[in-house]
Structure formats: C-alpha cells, structure tokens
C-alpha positions as CSV (number, residue, x, y, z in Angstrom):
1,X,-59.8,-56.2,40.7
2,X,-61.9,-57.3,37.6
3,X,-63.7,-55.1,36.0
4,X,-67.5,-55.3,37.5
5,X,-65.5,-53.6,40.5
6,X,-64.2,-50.7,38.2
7,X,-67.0,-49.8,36.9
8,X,-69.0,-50.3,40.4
9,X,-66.5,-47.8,42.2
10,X,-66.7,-45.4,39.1
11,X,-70.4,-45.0,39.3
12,X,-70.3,-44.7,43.0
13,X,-67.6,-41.7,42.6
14,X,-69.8,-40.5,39.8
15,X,-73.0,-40.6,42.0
16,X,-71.4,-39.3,45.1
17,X,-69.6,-36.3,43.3
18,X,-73.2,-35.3,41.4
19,X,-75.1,-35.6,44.9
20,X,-73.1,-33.1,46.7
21,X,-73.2,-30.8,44.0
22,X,-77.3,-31.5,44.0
23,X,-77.6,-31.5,47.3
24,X,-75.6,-27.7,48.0
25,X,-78.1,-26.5,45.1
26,X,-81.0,-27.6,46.2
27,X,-80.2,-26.4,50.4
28,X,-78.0,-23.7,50.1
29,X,-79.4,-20.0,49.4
30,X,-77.4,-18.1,47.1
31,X,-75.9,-14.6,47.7
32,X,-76.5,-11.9,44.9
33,X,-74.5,-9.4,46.7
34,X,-71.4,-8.0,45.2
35,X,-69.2,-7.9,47.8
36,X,-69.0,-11.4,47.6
37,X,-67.2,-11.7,44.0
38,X,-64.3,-9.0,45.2
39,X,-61.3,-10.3,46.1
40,X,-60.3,-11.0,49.2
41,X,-56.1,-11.1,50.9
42,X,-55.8,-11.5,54.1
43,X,-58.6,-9.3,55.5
44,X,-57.0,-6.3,53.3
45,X,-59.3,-4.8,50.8
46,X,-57.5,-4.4,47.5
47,X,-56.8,-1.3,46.2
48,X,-55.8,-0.8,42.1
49,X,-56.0,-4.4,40.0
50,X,-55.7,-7.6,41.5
51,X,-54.3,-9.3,38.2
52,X,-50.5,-9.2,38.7
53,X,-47.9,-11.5,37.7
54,X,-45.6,-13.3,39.9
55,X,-41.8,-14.0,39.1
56,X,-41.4,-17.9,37.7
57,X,-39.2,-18.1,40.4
58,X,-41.0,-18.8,43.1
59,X,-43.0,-21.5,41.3
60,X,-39.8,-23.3,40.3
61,X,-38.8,-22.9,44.4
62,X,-42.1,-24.5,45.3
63,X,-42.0,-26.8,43.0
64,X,-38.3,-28.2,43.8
65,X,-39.5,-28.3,47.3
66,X,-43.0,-30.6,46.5
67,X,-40.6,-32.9,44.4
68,X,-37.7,-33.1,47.1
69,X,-40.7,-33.9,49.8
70,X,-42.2,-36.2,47.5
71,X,-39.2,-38.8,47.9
72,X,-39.2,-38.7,51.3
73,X,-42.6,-40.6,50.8
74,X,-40.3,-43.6,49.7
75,X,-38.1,-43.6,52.7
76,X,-40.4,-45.0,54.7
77,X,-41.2,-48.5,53.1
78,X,-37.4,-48.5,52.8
79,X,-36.7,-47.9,56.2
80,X,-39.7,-51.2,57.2
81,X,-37.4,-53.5,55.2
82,X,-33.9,-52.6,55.3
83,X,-33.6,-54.7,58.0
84,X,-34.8,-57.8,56.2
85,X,-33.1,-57.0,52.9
86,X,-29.6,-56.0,54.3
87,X,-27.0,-54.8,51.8
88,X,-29.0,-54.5,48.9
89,X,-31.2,-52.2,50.5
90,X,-28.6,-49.9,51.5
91,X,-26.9,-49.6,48.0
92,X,-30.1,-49.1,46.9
93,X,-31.2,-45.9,48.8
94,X,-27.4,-44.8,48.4
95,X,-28.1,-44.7,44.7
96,X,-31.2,-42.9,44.9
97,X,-30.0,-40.6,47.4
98,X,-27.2,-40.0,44.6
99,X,-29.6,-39.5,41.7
100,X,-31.4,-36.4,44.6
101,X,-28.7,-34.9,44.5
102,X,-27.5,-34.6,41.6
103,X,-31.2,-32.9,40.9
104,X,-30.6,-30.7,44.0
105,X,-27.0,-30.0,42.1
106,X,-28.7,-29.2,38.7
107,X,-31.7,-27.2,40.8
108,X,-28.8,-25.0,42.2
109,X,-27.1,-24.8,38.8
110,X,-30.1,-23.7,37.3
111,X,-31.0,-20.9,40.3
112,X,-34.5,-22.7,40.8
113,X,-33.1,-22.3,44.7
114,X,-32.6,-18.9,45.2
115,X,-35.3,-16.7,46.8
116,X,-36.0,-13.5,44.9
C-alpha cells in the first residue's frame, strides 16, 4: 500500500465522516425541549443527583474480562494451522496459555476478580 492509497482512503474517511454529520444537520429538526437533556436509566426517572461514583472495582473486573476475551481472538488462526505446523504449534499455545494464566494468577492476587 503506497502512499497515494493512504492518503486516498483518509480523505474518503474524512469526507464520509463530515457528510453524515452535514447531512443529520441539514435534515434532522432539533428538539429545544428539556426533557430531552435529563437523564435517562432504564425507563426510571432519577430522583437526587445523577453524578455518583462507582467503585474501581468493577472497572478492573471488566476490564480483566475484555483482555481475557481478547486472546481468544488469537485461538482461532491457531487452531487453522496447528494442523500444518504440528509440534511447534502446540508448545506455542502452551506457552501462551502459560503467560494467561499467570495474569489470571496475578488478577486474583490483586482482587481485580472479586465482585463487590
């Protein structure tokens, strides 16, 4: 990919972002009522202030969980050649299965796992 082709798809991405904005602008009527900028959970109206804080917890909990699901991503071009590849490619997911774990170990250690 040289760099004519760059550029090319970064104006198109440019051009296609900027006419969807334009074109919502220019066809879409805009509300003024208030009712529209209160917050909205679950079809309960909110009583007191809606700015609270959450406990880091839960983010570190959903965030071990997106990394953990991530790698599965890279099971699956292992599992189309292990076939083809043989040993190697067994040692290989045996070692990365390893280095998992040993985050899931230092995740537990940590208490990123448990649910508050």
């Amino acid at each position: 990919m040289g760099p004519i082709t760059l550029l090319i798809l970064t104006l198109a991405a440019i051009v296609f972002s900027a006419g969807g904005i334009l074109v919502s602008k220019l066809f879409v009527k805009g509300s003024t009522n208030p009712q529209k900028g209160e917050t909205y959970e679950c079809g309960v109206p909110t009583i007191g202030t809606t700015w609270m804080q959450f406990q880091v917890g839960y983010y570190l909990f959903a965030l071990v969980f997106l990394i953990f699901d991530v790698e599965l991503v890279f099971l699956y071009p292992w599992a189309t050649v292990v076939k083809e590849i043989g040993w190697p490619a067994f040692v290989d997911i045996l070692i990365f299965f390893f280095i998992l774990f040993l985050g899931f170990l230092y995740a537990h250690k940590k208490g990123a796992l448990k649910w508050i």
